[in-house]
Backbone bond lengths (Angstrom), bond angles and torsions (degrees), N, CA, C in turn:
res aa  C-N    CA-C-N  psi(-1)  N-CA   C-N-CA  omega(-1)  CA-C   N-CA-C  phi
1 X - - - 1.468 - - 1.521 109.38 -
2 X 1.320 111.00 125.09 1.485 116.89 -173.87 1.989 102.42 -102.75
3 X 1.251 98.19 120.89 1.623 86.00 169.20 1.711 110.92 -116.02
4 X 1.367 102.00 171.89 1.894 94.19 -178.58 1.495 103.34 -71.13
5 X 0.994 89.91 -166.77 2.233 125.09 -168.40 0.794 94.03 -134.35
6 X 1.747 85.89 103.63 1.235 111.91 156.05 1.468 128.06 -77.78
7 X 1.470 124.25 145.87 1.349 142.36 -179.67 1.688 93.68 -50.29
8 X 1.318 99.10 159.87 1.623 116.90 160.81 1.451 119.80 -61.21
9 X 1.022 101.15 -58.06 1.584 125.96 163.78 1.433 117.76 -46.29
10 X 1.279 110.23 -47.56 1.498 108.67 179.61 1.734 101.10 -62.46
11 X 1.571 90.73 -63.89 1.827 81.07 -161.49 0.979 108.46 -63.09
12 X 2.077 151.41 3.49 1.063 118.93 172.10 1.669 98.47 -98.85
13 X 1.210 118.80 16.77 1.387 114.62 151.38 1.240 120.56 -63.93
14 X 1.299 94.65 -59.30 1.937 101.22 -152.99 1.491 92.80 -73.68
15 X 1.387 127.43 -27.07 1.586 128.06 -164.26 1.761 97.60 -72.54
16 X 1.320 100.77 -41.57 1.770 109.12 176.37 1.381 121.32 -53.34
17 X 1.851 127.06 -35.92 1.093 164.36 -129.16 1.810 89.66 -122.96
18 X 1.294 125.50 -32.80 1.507 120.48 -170.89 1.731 119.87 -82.62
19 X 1.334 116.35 95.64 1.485 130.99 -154.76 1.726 107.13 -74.38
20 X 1.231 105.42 -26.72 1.614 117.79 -168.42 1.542 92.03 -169.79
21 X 1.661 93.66 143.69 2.016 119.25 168.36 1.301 110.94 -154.95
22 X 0.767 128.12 105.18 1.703 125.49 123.62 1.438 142.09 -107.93
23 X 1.409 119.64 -130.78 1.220 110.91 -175.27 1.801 123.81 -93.77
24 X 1.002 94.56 5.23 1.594 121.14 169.65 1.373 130.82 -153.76
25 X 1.443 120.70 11.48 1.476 115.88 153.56 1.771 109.56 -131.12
26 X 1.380 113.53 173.62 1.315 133.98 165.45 1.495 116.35 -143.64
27 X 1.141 107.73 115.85 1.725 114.46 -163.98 1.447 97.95 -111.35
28 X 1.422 131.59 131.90 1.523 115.37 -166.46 1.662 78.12 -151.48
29 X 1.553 106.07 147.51 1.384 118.64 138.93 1.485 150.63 -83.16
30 X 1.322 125.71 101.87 1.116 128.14 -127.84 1.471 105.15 -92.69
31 X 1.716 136.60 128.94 1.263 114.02 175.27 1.660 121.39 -96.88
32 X 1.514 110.54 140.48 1.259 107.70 159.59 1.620 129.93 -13.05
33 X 1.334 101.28 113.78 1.642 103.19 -178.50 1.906 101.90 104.65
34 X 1.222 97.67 -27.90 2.025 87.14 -177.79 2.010 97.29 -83.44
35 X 1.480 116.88 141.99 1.205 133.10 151.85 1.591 116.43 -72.09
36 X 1.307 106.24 140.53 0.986 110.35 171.19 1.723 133.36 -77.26
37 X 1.599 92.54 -35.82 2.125 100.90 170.09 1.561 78.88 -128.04
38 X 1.736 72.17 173.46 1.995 84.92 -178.99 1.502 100.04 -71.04
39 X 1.698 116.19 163.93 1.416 128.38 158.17 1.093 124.01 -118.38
40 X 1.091 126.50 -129.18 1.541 132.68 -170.14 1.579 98.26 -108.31
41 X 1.473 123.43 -24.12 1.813 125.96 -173.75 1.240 91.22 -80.31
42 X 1.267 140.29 -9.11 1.489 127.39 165.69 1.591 104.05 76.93
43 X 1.476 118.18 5.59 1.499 117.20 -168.91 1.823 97.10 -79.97
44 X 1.456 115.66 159.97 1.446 121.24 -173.36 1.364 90.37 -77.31
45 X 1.407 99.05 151.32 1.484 128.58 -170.54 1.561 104.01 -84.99
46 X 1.485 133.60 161.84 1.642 126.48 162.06 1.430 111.98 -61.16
47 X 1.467 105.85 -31.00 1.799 119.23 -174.11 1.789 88.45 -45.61
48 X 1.883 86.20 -96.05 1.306 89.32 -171.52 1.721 154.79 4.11
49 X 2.261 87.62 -60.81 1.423 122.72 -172.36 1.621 89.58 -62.44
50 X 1.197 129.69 -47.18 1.559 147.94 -172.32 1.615 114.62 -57.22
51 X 1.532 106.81 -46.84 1.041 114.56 177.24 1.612 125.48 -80.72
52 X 1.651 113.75 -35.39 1.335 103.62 167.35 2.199 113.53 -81.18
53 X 1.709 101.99 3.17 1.604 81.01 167.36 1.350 108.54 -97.30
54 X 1.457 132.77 -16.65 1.845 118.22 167.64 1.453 91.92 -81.41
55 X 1.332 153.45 23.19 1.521 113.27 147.79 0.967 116.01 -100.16
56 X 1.658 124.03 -5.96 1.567 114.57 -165.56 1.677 72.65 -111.95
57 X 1.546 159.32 1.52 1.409 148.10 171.29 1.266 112.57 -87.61
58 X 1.509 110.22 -27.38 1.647 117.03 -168.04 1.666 104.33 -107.18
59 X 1.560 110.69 -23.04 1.674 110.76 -169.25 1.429 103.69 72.49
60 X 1.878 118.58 51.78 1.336 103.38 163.99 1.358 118.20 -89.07
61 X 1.126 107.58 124.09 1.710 97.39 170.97 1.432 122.92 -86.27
62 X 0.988 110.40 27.09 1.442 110.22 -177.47 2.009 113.42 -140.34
63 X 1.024 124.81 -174.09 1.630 110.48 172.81 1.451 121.88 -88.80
64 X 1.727 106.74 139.61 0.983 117.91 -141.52 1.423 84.86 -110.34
65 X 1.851 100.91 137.04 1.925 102.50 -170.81 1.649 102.34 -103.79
66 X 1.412 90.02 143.80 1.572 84.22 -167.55 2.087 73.84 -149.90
67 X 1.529 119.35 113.09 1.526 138.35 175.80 1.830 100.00 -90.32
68 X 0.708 79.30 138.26 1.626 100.74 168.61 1.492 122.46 -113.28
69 X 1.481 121.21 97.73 1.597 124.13 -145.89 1.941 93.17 -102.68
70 X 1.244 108.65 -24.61 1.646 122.75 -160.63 1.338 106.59 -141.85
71 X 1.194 114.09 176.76 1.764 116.52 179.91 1.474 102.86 -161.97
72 X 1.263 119.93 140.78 1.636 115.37 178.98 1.573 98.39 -128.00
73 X 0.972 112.89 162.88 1.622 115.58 -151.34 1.546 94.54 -87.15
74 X 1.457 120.78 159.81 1.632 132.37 178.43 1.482 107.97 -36.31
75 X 1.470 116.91 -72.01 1.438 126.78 -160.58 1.472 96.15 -78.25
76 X 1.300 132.25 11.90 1.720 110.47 167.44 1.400 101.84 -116.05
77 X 1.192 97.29 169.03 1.484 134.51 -164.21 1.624 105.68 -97.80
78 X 1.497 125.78 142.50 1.299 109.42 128.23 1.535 98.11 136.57
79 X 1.209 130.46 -165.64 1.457 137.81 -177.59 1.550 113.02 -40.69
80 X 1.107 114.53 142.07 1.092 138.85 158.87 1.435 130.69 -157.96
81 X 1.976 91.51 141.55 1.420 77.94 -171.35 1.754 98.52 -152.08
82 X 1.840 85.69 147.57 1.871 101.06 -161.95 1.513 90.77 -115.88
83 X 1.759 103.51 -163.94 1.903 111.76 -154.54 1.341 81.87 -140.02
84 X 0.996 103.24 134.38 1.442 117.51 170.93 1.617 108.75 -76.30
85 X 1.631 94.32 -41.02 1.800 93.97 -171.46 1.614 85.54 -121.38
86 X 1.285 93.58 176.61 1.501 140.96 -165.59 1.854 95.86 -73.11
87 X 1.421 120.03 -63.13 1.443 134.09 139.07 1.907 118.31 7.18
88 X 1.479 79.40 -98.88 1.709 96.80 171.24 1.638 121.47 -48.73
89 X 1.209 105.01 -25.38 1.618 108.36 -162.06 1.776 106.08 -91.23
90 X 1.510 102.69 -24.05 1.088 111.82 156.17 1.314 136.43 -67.74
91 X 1.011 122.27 -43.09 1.608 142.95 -178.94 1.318 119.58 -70.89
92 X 1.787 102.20 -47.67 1.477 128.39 169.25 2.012 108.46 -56.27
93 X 1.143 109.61 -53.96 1.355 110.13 -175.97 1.528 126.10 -75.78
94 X 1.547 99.61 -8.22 1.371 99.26 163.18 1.746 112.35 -96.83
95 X 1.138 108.97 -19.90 1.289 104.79 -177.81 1.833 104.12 -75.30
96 X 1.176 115.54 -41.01 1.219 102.15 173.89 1.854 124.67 -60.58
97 X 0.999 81.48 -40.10 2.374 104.30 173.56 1.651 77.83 -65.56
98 X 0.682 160.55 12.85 1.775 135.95 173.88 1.436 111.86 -134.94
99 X 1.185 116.70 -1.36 1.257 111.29 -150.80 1.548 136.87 68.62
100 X 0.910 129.25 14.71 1.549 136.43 166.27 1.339 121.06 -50.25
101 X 1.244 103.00 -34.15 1.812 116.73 -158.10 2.230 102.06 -93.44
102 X 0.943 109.39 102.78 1.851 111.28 171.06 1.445 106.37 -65.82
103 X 1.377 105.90 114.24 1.757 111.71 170.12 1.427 132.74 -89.00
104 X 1.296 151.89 121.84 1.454 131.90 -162.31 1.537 81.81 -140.91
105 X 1.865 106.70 134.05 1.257 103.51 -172.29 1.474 85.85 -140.32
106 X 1.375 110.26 135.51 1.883 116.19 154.40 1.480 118.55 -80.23
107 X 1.632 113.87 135.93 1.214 111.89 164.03 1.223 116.40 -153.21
108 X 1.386 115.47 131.16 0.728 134.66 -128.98 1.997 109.95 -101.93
109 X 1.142 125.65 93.00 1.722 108.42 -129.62 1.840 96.15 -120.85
110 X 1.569 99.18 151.43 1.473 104.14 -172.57 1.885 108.65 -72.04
111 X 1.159 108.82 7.93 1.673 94.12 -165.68 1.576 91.24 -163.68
112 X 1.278 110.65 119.46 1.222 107.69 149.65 1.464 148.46 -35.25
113 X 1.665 115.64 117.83 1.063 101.70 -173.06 1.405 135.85 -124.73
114 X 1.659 114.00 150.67 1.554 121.39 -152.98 1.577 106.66 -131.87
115 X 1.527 82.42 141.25 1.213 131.01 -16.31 1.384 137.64 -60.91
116 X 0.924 114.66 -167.59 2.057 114.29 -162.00 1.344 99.89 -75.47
117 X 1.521 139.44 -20.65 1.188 150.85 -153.72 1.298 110.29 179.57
118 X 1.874 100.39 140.63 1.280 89.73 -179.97 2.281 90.41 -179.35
119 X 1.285 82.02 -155.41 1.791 96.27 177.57 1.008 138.04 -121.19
120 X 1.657 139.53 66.50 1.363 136.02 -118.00 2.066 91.37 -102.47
121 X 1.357 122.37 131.30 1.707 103.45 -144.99 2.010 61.47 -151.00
122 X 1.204 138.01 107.46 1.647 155.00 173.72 1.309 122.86 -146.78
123 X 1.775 116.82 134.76 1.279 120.16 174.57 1.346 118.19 -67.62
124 X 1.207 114.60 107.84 1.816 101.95 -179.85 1.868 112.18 -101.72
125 X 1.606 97.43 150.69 1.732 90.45 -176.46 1.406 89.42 -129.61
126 X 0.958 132.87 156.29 1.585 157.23 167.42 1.539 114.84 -86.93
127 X 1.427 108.97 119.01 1.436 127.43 156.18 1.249 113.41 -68.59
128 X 1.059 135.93 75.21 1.574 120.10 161.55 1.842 135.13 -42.56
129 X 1.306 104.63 -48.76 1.833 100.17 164.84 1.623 110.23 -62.29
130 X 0.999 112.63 -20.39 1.565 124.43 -167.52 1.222 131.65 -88.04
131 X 1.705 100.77 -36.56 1.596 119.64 156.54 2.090 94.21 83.72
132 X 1.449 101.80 27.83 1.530 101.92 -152.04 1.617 106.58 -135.42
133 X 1.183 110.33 139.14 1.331 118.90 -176.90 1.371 130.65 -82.25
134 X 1.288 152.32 154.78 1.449 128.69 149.44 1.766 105.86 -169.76
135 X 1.478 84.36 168.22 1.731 92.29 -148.46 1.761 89.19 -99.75
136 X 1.349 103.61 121.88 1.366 117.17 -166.60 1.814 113.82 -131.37
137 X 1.148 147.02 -178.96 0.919 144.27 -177.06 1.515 125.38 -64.04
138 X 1.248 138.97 178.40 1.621 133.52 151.42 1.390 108.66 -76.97
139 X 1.708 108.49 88.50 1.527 121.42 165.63 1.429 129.21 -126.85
140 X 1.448 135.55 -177.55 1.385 110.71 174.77 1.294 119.55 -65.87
141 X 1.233 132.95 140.88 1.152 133.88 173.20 1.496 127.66 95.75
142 X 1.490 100.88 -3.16 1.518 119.04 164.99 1.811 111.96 -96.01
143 X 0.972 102.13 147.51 1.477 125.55 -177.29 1.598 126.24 -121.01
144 X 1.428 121.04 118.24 1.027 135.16 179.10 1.911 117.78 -37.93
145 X 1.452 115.63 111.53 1.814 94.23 -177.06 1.806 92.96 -138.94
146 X 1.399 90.59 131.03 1.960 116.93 -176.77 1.515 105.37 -115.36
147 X 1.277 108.64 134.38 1.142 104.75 160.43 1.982 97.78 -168.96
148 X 1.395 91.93 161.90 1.838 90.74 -171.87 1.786 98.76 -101.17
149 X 0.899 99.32 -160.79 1.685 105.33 -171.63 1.607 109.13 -175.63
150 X 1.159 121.31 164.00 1.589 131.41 -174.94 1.569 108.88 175.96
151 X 1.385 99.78 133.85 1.537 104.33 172.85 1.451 107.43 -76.02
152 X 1.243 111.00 142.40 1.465 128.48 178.19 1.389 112.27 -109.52
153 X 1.150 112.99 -18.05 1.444 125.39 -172.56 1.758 136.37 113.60
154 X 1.364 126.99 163.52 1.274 134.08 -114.19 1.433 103.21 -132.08
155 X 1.033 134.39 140.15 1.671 133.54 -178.60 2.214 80.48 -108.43
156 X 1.200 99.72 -157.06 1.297 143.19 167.80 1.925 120.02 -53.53
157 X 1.643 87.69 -41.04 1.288 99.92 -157.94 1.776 105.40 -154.27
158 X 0.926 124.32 0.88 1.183 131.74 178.57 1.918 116.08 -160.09
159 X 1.223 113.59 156.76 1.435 137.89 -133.23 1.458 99.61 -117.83
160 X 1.216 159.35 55.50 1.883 148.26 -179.09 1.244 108.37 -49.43
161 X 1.517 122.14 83.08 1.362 135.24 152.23 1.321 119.09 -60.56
162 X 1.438 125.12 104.32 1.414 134.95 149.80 1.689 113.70 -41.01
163 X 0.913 141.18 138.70 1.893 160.40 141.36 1.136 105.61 -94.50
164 X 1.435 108.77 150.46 1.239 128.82 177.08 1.474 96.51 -146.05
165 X 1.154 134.20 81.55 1.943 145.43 156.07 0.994 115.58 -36.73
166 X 1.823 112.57 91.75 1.123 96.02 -176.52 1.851 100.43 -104.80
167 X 1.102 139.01 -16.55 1.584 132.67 125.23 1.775 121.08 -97.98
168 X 1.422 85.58 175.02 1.165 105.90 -176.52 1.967 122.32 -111.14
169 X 1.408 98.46 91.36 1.645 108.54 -178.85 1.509 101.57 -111.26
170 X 1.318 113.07 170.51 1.345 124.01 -142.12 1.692 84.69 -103.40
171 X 1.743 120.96 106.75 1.205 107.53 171.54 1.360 104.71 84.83
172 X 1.442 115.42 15.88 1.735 114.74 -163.56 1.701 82.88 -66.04
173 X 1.862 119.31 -84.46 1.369 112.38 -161.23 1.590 130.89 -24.32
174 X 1.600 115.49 -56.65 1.359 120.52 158.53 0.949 109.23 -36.20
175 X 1.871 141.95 -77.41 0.814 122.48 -131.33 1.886 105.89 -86.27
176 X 1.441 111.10 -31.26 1.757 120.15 163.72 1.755 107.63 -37.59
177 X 1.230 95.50 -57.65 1.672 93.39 -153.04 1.937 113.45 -74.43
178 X 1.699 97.64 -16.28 1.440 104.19 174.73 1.490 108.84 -83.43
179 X 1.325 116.21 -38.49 1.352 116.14 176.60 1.523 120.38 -56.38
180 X 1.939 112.56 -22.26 0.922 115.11 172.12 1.295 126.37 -69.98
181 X 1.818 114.64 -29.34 1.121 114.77 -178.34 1.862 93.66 124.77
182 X 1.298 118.14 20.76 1.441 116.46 -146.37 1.935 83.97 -136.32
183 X 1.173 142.30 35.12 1.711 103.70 178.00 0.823 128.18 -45.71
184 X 1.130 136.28 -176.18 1.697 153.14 -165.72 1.631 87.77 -105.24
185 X 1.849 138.17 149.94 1.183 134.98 171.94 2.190 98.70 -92.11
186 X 1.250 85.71 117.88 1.696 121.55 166.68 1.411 84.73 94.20
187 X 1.275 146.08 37.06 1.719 128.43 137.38 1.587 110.09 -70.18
188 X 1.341 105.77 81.17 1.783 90.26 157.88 1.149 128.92 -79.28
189 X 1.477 134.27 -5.39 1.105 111.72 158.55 2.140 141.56 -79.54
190 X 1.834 89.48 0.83 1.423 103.97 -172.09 1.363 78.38 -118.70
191 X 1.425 161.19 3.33 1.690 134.08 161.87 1.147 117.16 147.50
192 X 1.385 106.13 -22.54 1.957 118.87 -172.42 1.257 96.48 -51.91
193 X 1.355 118.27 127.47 1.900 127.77 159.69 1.368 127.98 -36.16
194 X 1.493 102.58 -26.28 1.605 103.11 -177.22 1.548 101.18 -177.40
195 X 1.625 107.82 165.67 1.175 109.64 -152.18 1.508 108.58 -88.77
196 X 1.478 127.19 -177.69 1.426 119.45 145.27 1.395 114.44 -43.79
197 X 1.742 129.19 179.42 1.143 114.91 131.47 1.526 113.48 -92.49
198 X 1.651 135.67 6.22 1.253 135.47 176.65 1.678 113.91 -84.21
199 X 1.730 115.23 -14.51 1.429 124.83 -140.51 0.861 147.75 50.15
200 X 1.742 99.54 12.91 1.766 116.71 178.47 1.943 103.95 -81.64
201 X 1.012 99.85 150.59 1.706 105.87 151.56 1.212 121.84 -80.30
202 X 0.960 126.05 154.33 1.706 118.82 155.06 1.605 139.51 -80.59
203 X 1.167 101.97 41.63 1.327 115.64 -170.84 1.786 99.75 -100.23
204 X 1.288 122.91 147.11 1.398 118.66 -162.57 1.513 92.95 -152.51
205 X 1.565 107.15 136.20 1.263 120.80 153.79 1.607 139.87 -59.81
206 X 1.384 119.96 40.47 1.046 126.04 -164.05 1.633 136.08 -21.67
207 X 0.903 118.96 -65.72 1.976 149.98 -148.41 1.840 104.21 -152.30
208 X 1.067 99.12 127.07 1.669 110.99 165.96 1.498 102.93 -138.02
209 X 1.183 112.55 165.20 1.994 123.95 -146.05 1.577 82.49 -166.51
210 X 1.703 109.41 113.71 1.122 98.85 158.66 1.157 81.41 -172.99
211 X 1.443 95.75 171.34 2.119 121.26 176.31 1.432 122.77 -95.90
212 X 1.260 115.65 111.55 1.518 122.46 -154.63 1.750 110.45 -42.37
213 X 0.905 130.44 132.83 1.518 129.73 -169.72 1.754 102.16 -62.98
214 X 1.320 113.62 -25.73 1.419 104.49 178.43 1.410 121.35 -129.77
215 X 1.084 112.57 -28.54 1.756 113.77 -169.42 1.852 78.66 -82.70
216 X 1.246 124.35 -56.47 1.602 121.69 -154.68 1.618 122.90 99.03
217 X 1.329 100.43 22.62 1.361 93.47 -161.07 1.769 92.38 -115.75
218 X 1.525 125.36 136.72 1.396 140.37 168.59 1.338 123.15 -3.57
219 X 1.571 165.40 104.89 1.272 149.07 168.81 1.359 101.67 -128.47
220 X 1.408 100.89 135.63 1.167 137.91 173.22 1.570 118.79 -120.14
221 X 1.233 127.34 125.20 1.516 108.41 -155.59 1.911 77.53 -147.78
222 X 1.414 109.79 140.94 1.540 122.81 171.65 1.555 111.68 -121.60
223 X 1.587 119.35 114.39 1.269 113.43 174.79 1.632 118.13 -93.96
224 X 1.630 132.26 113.60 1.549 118.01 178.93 1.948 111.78 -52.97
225 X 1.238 89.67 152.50 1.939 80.06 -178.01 1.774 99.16 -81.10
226 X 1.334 112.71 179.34 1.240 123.27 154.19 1.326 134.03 -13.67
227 X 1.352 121.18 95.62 2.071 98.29 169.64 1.033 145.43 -13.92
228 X 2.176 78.70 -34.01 1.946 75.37 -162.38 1.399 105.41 -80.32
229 X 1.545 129.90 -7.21 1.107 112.77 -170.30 1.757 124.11 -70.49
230 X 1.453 110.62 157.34 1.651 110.78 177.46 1.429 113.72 -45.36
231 X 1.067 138.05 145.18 1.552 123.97 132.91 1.358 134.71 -53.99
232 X 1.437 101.76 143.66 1.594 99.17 -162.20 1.637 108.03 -109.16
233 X 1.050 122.06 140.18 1.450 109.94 170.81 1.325 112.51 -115.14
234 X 1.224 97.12 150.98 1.745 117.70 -152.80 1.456 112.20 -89.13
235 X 1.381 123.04 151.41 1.571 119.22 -167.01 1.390 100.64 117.70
């Protein structure tokens, strides 16, 4: 398996970007705008970018496995995490399908929200042509989505909402926190006034909580968000 050459630059990105490694995980922070598997834009995947820097770091001559247990959407930010082996990727993907895995996500929101904390518990149904969420009644085809929330604190002009995932719906955070009265800053499709200029949102993968797929032992892993974001002050 031949992969490209990578820039200098690149790999002391992605090497900068690597949160946790060993012999069966890769924990990376992911930026706004990178996919997680390939799609239809044909753009390189994080897998991939990951996989041709341990073969030219490790001298694999052979193909380098890199599982994909989870996926976080284009315009967010934040943890991610792949399987080194065949093993982990198994174990890992059911624990996420089951709930095993604790999610803590920052977002970063145009309007304060009230109260400051609380339990956002909504039927959500899926647009499919639409790629779009919305909080609709208890009917077929709607799905139960929980998650808690708390202000963390406030710039000038924007709000650092903590998440706490407690399932997993497609677009659940967006679509909870706009319904609250809360968008995410540059979600135009859930309410934000205007966009990034990157086309990212500010929604960030914060904190993941889970039990190592093989040793068994506790992980806790913290990703910082983006540079570009404001500072927030606390209170």
């Amino acid at each position: 398996m031949v992969y490209r050459q990578l820039s200098s630059e690149e790999k002391a990105d992605l090497t900068s970007r690597i949160l946790y490694e060993d012999n069966h995980l890769l924990v990376v922070n992911k930026l706004p705008g990178e996919i997680t598997q390939g799609d239809k834009t044909g753009d390189e995947c994080i897998a991939d970018a990951y996989k041709a820097l341990i073969a030219e770091r490790d001298a694999k001559p052979g193909q380098v496995f890199l599982g994909i247990p989870h996926r976080l959407d284009r315009p967010v930010s934040g943890i991610c995490v792949l399987a080194k082996t065949s093993k982990a990727l198994g174990r890992l993907s059911a624990m996420f399908r089951e709930g095993g895995v604790h999610k803590t996500y920052w977002a970063l929101c145009c309007e304060r929200p009230e109260p400051a904390e609380g339990h956002l518990e909504d039927w959500i149904i899926k647009n499919e042509p639409k790629n779009k969420s919305y909080i609709t009644t208890e009917r077929p085809g709607a799905k139960i989505a929980k998650l808690n929330y708390h202000l963390v604190g406030s710039t000038e002009r924007y709000h650092l909402v903590e998440v706490e995932l407690l399932t997993g719906r497609h677009h659940q955070i967006r679509c909870q926190l706009s319904h609250l009265g809360c968008p995410i800053k540059g979600d135009l499709k859930y309410g934000a006034p205007r966009s990034n200029p990157d086309g990212s949102i500010c929604l960030h993968a914060h904190r993941i909580q889970f039990e190592h797929p093989v040793k068994h032992s506790p992980m806790d892993i913290i990703a910082p968000p983006p540079l570009s974001w404001p500072p927030v002050v606390s209170g």
